[in-house]
N, C-alpha and C positions, 0 to 999 in steps of 0.2 A: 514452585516446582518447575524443574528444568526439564527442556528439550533434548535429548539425545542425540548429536548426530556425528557419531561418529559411525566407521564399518568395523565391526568384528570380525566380517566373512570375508575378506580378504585371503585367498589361498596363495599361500608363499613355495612355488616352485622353482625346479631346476637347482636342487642342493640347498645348503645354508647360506642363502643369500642375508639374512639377517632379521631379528626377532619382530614377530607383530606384538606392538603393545597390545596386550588383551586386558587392563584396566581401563573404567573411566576415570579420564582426565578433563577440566576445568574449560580446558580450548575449545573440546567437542562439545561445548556444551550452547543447545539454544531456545528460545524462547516461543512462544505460540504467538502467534498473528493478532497484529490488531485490527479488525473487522470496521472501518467508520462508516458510520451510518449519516445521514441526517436529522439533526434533532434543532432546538432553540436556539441554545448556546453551543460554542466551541468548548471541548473537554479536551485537554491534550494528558498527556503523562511520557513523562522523560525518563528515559533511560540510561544509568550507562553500560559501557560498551565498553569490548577489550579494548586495552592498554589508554582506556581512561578517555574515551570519545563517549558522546552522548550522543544520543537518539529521540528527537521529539514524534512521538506517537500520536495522532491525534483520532479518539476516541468518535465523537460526535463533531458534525460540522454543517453550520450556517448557512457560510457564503463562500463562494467562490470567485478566485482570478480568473474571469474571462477573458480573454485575447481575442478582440474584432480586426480582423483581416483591413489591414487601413487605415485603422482606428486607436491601434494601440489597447491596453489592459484595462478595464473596469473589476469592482469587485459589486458583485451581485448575487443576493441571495438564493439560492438552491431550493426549490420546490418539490423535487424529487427524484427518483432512480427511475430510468426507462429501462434499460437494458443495460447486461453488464455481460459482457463475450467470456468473462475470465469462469465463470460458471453459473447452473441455468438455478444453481442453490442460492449463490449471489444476489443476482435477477431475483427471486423471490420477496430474497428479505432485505433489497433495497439497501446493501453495502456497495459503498465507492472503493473502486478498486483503479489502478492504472488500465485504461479502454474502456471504461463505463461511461456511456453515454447518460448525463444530466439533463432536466428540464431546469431553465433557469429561466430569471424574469425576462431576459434580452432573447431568448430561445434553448432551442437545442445545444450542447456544447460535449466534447469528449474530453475526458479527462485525459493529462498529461501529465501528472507526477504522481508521486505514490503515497496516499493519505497516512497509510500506516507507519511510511519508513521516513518520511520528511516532514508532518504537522501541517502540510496546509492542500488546498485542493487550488490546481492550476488547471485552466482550459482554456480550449479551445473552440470557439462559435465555428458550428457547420456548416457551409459555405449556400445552403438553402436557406437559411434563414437571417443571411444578411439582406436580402433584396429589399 
């Protein structure tokens, strides 16, 4: 089942500037959010995408790319959701979102890329718990 997103309510003034499509059509069309959570394994699911691009989703997730300031990238596994600014429903139910701060084995880390729209979780270690 598809997402809607097109406007219908568009008011066309100032005379017959020209017709609003009032069908839907195929372009407006979008999908629901993929929520990743933390789980055992990686679960992804790929999509395609107009004009024939693909979209790795990734459902559940492990481990993360951590960036240590100096240190260059580790990947380390993901303990859990601390806080998640993007909403306090987020925050609850422990979904990685782009600014959700993760516990990881190395520490603290803020997420940097977007789980749902790219398949993988990249971060960032917070600058207290490099010392």
């Amino acid at each position: 089942m598809g997402v809607y997103h097109g406007n219908d309510l568009r008011k066309i003034t100032g005379g017959r500037k020209g017709r609003h499509v009032k069908v839907k059509r195929k372009y407006f069309m979008g999908r629901f959010p993929i929520l990743t959570l933390p789980g055992e394994e990686a679960k992804i699911k790929i999509v395609r995408t107009r004009g024939g691009n693909i979209k790795v989703k990734l459902k559940t997730a492990n481990y993360a790319n951590v960036v240590v300031p100096g240190q260059g990238a580790k990947k380390v596994k993901i303990l859990k959701v601390l806080s998640n600014p993007a909403s306090r429903d987020f925050e609850r139910r422990g979904v990685i979102t782009r600014g959700a701060i993760i516990q990881t084995e190395l520490g603290k880390a803020v997420v940097t890329s977007r789980p749902g729209q790219d398949g993988v979780v990249n971060a960032v270690l917070l600058a207290e718990e490099t010392e």
